[in-house]
VEXTI-538426 format. One record per residue: x, y, z of N, C-alpha, C, CB in turn; residue in three letters. Coordinates in steps of 0.001 Angstrom, whole numbers, plus 500000, padded with zeros to 6 digits. Glycine has a CB too. Layout:
<recs>
XYZXYZXYZXYZALA/...
</recs>
This chain:
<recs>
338147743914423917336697743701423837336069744788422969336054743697425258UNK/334688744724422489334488745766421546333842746519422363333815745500420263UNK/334013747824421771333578748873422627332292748940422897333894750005422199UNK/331242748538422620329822748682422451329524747236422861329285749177420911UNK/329630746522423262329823745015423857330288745555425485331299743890422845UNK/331333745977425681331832746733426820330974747962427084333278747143426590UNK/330107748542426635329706749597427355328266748666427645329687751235426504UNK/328143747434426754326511746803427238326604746224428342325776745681426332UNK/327748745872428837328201744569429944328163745461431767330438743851429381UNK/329041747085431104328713747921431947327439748162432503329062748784431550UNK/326257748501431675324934748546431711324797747459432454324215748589430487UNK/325282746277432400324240745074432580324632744582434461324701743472431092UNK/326150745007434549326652744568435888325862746002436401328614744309436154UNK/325862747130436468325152748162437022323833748133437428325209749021436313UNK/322950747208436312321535746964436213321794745644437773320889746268434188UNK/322521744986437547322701743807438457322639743994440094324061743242438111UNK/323569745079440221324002745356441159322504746016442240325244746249440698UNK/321515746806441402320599746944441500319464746180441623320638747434440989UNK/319630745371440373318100744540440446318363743216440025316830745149439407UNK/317589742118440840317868740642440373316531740058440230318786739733441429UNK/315748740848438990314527740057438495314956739760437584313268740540438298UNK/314279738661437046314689738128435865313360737993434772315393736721436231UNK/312842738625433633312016739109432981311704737974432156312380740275432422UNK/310365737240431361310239736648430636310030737495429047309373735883431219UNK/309320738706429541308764739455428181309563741268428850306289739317427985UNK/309709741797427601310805742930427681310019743649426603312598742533427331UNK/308843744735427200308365746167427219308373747167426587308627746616427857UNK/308452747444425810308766748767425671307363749308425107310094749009424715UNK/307089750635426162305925751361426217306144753266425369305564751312428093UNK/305474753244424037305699753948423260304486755011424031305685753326421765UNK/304347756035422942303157757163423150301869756279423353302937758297421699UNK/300871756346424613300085756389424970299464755179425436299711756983424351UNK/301045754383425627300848753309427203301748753510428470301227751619426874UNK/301890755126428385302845755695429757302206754867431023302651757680430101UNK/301023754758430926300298754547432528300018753211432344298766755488433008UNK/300441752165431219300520750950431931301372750639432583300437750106431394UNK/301884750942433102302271751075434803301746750170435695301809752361435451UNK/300361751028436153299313750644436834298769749298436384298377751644436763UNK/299017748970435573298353747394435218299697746312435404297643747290433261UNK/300879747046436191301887745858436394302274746166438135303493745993435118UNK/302198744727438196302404744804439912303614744699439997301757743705440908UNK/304485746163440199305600746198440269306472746185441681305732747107439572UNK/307731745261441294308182744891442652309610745540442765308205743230442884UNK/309754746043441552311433746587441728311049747536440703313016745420441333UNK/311889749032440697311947750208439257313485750579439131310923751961439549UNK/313709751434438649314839751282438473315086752677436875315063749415438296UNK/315199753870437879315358755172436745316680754960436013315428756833437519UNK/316319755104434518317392755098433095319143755721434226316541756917431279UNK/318602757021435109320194757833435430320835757045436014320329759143436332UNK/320053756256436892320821755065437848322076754495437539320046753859437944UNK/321664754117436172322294753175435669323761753759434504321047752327434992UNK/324557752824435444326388753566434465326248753436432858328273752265434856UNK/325987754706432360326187754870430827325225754796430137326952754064430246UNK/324171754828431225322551754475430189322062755693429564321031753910431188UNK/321664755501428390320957756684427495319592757473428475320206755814425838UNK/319313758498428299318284759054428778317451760030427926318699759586429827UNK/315895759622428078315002760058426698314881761608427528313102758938426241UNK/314718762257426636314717763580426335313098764015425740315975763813425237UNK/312635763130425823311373763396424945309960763828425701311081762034424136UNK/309549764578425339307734764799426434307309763474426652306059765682425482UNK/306726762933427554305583762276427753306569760533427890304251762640426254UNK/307850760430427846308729759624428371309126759598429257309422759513428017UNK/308830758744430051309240758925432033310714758706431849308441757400433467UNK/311499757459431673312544757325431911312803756370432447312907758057432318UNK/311875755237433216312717754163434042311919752867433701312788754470435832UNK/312721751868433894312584750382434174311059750010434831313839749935435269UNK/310362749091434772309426748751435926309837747073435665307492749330435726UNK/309562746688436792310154745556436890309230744780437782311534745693437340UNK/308165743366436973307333742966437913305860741926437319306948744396438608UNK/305182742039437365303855740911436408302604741608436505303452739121437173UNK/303006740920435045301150740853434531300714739547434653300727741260432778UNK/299637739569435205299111738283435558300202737980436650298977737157434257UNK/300779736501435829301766736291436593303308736079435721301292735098437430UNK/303236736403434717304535737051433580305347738101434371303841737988432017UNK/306605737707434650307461738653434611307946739167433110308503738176435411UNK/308121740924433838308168741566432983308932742815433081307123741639432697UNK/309915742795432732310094744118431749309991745619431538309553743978431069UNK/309376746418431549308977747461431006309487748792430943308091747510431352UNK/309900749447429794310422750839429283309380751373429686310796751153427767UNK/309310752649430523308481753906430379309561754897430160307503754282431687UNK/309473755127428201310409756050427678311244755088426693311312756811428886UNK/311289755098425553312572755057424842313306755683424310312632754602424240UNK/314596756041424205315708757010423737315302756384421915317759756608424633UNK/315405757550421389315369757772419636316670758402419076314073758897419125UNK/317149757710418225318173758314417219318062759486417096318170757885415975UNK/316980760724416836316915761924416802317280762627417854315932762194416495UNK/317498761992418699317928762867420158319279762575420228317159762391421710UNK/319863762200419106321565762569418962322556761405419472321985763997419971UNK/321499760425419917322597758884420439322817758066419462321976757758421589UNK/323831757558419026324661756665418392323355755331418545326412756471419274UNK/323636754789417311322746753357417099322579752584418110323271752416416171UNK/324035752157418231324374751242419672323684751674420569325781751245420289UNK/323764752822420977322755753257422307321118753324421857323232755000422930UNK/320905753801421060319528753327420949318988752230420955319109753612420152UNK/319958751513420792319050749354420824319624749325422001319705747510419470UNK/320366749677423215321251749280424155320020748494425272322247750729424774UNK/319014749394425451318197749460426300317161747450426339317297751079425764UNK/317331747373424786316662746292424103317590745211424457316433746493422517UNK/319017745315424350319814744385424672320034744040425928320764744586424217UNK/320699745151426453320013744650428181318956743971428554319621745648428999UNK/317741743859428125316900743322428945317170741594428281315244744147428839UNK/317428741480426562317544740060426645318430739799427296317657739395425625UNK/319814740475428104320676740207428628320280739501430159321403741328428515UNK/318916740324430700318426740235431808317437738676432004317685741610431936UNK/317359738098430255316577736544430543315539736968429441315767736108432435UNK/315089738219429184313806737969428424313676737320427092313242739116428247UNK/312874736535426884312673735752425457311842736510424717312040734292425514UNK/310561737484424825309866737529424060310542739645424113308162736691424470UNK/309971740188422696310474741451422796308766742261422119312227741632421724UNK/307826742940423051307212743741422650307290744992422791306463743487422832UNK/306870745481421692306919746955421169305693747854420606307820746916420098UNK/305817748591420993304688749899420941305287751065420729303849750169422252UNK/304680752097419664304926753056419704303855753831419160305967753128419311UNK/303870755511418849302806756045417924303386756369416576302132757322418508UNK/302273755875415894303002756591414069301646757218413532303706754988412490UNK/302376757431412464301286758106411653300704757330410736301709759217410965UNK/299715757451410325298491756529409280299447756979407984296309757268409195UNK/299507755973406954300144756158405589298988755630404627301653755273405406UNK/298262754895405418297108753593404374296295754596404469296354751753405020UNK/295251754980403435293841755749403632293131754710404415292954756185402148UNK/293219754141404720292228753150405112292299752935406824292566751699404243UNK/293443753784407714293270754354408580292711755734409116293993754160408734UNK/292487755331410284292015757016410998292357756856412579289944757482410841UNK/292753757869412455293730758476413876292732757737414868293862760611414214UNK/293320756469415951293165755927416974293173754271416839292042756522417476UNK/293183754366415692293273752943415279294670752136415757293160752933413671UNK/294847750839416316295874749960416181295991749083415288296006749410417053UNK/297448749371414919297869748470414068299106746981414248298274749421413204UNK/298716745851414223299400744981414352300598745116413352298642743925414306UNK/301990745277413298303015745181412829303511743841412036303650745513413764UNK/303145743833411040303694742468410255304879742030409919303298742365409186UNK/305543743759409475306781743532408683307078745085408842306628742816406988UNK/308182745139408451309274746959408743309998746977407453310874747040410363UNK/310172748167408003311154749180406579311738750009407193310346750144405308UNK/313523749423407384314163750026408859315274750849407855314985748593410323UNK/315277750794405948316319751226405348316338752583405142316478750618404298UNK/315865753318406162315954754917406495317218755552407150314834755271407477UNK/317158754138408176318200754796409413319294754112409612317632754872410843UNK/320318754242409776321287753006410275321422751781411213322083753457410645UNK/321538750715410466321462749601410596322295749719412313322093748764409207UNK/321626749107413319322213749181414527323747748244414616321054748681415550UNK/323639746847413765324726746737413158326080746384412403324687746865413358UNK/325631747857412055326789748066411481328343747890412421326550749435410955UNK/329408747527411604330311747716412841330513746299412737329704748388414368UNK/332177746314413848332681744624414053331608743919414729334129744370415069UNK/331143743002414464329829742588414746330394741730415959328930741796413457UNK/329359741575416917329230741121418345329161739831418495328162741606418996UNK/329970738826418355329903737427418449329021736739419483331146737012418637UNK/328723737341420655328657737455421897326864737999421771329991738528422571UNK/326028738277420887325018738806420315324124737878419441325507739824419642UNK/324833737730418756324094737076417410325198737022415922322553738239417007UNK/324731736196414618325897735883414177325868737269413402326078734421413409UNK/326684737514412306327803738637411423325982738826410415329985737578410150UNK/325591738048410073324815738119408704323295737473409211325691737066407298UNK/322468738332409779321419737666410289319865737515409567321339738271411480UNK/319047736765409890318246736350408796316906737220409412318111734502408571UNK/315935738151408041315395738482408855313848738548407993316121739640409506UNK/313785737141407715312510736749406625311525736859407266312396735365405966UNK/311723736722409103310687736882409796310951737408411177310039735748409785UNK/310940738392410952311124739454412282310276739686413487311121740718411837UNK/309012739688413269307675739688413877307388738048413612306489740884413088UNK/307346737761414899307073736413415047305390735617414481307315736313416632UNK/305554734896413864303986734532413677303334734241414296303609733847413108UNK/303395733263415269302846732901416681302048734316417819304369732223417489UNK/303003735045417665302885736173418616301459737014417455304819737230418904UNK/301363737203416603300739738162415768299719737218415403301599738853414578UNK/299963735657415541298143735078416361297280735493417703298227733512416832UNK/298543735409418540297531735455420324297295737134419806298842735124422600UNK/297758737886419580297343739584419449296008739649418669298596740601418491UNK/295843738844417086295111739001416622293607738455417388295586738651415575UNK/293672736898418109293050736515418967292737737064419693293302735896419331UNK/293594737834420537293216738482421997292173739662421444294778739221422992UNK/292498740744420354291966741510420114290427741172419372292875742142419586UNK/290210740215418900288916739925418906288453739314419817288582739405418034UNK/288592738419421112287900738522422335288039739573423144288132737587423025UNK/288527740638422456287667741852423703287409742512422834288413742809425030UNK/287318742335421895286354743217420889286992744723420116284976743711421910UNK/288348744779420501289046745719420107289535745481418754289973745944420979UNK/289074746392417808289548746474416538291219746661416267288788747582415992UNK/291479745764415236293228745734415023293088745701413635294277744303415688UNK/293821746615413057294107746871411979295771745833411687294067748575411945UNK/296273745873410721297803745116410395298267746334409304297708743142409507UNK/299791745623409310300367746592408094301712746857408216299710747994408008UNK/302741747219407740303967747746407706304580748872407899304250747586406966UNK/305455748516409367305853749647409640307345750430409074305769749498410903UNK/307506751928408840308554752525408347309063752825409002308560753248407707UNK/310755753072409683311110754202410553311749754763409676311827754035411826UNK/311468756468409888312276757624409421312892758061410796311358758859408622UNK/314109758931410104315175759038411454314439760039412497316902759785410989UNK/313540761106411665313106762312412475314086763349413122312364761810413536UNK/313913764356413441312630764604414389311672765255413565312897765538415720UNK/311893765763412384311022766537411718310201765516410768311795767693410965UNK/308704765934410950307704765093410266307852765166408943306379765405410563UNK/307364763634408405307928763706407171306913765072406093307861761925406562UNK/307527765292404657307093765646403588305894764923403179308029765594402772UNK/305258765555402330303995765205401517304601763651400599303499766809400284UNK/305790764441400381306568763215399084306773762419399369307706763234398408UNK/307443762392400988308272761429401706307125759908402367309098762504403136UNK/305986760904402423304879759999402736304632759512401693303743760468403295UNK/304289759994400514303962758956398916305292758305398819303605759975397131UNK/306115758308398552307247757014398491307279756270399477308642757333398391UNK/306852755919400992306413755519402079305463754443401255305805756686403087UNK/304415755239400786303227754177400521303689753392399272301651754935400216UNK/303916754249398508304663753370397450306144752173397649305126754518396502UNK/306245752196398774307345750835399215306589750241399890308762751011400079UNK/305160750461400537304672749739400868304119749477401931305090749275400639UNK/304655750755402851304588751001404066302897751248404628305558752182404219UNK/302366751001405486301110751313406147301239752689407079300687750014407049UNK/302320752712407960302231753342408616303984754010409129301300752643409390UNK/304315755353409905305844755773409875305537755944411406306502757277408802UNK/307098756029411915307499756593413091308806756756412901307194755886414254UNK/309769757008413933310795757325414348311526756410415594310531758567414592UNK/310611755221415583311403754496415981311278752854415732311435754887417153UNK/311073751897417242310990750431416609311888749897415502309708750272416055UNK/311790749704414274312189748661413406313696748816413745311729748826411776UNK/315100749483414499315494749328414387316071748806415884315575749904413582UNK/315149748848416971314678747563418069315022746421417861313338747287418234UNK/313799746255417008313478744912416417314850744262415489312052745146415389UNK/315458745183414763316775744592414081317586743650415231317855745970413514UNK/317690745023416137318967744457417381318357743115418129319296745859418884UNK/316951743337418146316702741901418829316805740835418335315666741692419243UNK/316505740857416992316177739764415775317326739184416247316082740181413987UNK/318820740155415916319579739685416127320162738526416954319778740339416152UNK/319557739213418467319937738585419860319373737389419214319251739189421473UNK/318394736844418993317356735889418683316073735978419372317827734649418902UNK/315825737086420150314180737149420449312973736964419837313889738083420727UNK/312009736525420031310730736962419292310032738481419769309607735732419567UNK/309909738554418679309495740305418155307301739896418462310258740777415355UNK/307080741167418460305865741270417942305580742978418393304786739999418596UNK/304431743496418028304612744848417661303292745358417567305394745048416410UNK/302750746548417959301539747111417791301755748814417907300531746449418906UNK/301311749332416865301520750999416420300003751850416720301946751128414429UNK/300085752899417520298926753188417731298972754604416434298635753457419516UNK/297760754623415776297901755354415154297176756822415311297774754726414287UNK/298033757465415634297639759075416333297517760188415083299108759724417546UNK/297583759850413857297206760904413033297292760554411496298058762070413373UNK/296589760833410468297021760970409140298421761771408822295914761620408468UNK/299169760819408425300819761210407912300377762707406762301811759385406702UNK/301781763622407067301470764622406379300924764627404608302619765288406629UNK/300378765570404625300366765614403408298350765161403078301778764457402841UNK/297915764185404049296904763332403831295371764037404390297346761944404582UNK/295874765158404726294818765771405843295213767347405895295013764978407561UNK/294160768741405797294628769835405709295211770115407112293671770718405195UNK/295403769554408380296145769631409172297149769593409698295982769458409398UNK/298231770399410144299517770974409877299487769543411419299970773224409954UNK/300647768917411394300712768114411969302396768472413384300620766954410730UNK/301484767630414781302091768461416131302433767416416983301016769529416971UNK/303480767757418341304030766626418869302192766641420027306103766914419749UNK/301789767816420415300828767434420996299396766829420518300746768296421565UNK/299126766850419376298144766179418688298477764583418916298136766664417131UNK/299654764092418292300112762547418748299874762309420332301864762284418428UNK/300438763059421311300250762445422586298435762534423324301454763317423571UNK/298092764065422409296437763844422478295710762325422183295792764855421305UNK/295813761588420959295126760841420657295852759800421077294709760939419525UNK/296930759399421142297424758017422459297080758006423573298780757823422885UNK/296590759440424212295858759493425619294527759006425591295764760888426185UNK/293910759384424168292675759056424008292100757638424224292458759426422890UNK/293113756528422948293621755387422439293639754128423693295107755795421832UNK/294470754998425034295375754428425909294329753244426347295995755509427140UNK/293225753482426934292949752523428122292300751034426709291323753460429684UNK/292041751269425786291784749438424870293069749029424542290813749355423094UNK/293767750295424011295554749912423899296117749163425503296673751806423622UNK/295757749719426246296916748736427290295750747365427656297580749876429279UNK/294627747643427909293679746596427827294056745237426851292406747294427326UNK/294851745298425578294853744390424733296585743863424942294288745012423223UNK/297316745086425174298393744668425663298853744010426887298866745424425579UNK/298225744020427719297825743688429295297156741718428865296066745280430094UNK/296206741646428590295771740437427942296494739537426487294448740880427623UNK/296942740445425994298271739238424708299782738865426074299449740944422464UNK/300108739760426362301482739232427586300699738399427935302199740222429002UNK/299343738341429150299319736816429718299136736057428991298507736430430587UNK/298776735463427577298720734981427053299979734440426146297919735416426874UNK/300745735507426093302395734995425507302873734264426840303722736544425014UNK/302585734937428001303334733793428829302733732810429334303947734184429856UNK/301683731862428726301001730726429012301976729713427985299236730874428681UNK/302425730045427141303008730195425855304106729182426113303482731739425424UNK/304919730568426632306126730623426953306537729440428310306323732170427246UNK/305239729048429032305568728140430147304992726772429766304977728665431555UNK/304173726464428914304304725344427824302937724773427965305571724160428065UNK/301873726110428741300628726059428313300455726568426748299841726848429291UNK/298517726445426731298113726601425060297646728725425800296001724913424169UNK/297336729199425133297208730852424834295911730768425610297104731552422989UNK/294952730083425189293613730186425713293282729055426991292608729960424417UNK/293835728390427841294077728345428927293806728752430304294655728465428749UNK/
</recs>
């Protein structure tokens, strides 16, 4: 069996043995939706150590565990904490967390994280709807004898961010009145913020906005065959753009700031993906 296929299966009978919810939408809560939490009526959790062979984030302001339970009435999902390539784990383990949960039933895959503004045409607190990525920074998750058992050898990825999904977001966010910006996200491997330069060739490929993680999520899911969709809170002008020497506490400052319209809009697109998903219309 392949080794990384075998260490996901481990994860997944361990996760089992523990918990038997079964998720429609699969979470993941970046900088400065730690405390949507509280907006999911959770019936089972379930800490990253628990679990045989699971990665564990290392990072400030990343709890570490599973929540397991609904919004509205969507089961769900949810990362508080994702493990990043910069904290020294192998590819495989960084999407591991993503695969498990489609392993666990989920169809839909949302994602959040904080980046930095690349467009002048942002300013620190703004969200940005995720259209499209630029994941050719970091290694392709994969790479490697490819996982039959996953998705096929050569996967198509003309549309990664689902269109459907990046309607109800755009929708949802104009009935509550929350401004959404769009645009393209970059991951750089990190941990160190990028260069002045590194940000102008950023914009010049096209990019809106960077982080250090997501797009290469979204690869591994594409893969599985999930639908993707994606929202970047933007916690600062990327270096170079602003005489301000740029900090891990400035980012978690302004996602704290950000947090309560950010989970407000995220809290309202899930019930609405899962009206969706059960073969109601969004507005319903």
């Amino acid at each position: 069996m392949n080794p990384v296929y075998e260490k996901l299966m481990r994860c997944y009978r361990s996760v089992r043995e523990k918990i038997d919810f079964r998720p429609q939408v699969a979470l993941v809560l970046g900088s400065g939706l730690g405390g949507f939490g509280e907006e999911i009526r959770v019936v089972q959790t379930l800490e990253y150590s628990e679990i045989e062979g699971f990665p564990v984030s290392t990072v400030p302001g990343h709890a570490g565990r599973f929540l397991f339970g609904y919004v509205g009435g969507v089961p769900v999902a949810a990362m508080q904490g994702r493990v990043h390539y910069y904290e020294g784990y192998s590819m495989d383990m960084v999407v591991l967390p993503v695969r498990l949960m489609k392993m666990m039933g989920a169809e839909i895959l949302f994602l959040t994280n904080a980046a930095g503004g690349v467009n002048y045409d942002f300013c620190p607190g703004d969200l940005m709807l995720i259209k499209d990525q630029i994941a050719s920074f970091v290694p392709s998750p994969l790479i490697g004898m490819n996982i039959e058992e996953l998705g096929p050898r050569f996967c198509d990825m003309s549309e990664v961010y689902e269109k459907s999904l990046q309607r109800i977001l755009r929708e949802t966010s104009k009935d509550l009145h929350i401004p959404l910006q769009e645009g393209v996200y970059l991951q750089f491997s990190g941990p160190a913020y990028e260069t002045p330069a590194e940000v102008r060739m950023a914009r010049v490929l096209g990019a809106d906005a960077v982080g250090m993680s997501t797009a290469c999520e979204a690869v591994a899911a594409n893969h599985m065959g999930m639908k993707i969709c994606g929202i970047s809170c933007i916690t600062n002008k990327a270096c170079g753009m602003s005489d301000q020497p740029l900090s891990h506490e400035e980012v978690q400052e302004t996602a704290d700031r950000i947090g309560a319209p950010f989970q407000k809009l995220v809290k309202e697109s899930i019930i609405r993906m899962g009206k969706v998903l059960n073969g109601e219309t969004a507005d319903e």
